[in-house]
N, C-alpha and C positions, 0 to 999 in steps of 0.2 A: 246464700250467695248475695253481694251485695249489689244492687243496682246505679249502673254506672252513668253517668250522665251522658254519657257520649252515643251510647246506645241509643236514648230519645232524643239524637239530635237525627232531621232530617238530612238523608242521600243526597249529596249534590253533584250533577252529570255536567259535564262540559256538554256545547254541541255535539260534537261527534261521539261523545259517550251516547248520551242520547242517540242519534242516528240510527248510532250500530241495536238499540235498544228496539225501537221503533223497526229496525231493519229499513230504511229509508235513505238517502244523500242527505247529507248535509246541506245542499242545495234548496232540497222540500222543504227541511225544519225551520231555512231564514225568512224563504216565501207565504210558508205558514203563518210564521210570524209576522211578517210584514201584513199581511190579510187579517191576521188579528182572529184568525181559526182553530190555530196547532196546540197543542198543549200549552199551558201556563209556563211562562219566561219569566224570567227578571234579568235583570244589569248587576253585576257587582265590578266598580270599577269598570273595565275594559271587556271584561268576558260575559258569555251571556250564561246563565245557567237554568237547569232543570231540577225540580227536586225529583226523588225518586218518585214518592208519593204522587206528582201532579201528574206526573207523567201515567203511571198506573191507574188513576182516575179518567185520564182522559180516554185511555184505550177504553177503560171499559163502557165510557159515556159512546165512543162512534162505534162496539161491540154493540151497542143498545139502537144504534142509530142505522143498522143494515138492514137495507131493502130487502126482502124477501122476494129470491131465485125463482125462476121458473119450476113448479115442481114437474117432478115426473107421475104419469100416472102408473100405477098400480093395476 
């Protein structure tokens, strides 16, 4: 099967794609942004976009970043 090039192009998410991605408002992902915190953004024109990839990176960079819970004892 032949490899298509469109296949290695990266996911691109609108904000609210995103959002709903993140499960978050759309409100967080601007403030994020503005803060200079939230996952990797860029401008194309007018819109702001996410790639699939950065976004999946960053989860898992503040999955890395949780404080550890009170345990319970045993």
């Amino acid at each position: 099967m032949p490899d298509h090039p469109a296949s290695r192009e990266p996911v691109l998410l609108t904000i609210t794609e995103a959002a709903e991605l993140l499960r978050a408002p759309v409100a967080t992902l601007r403030y994020w942004r503005h803060l200079g915190t939230g996952p990797r953004s860029f401008r194309l024109g007018r819109r702001v976009l996410y790639r699939h990839d950065d976004l999946r990176s960053w989860i898992d960079a503040q999955h890395g970043q949780v404080a550890p819970g009170p345990r319970s004892r045993q």
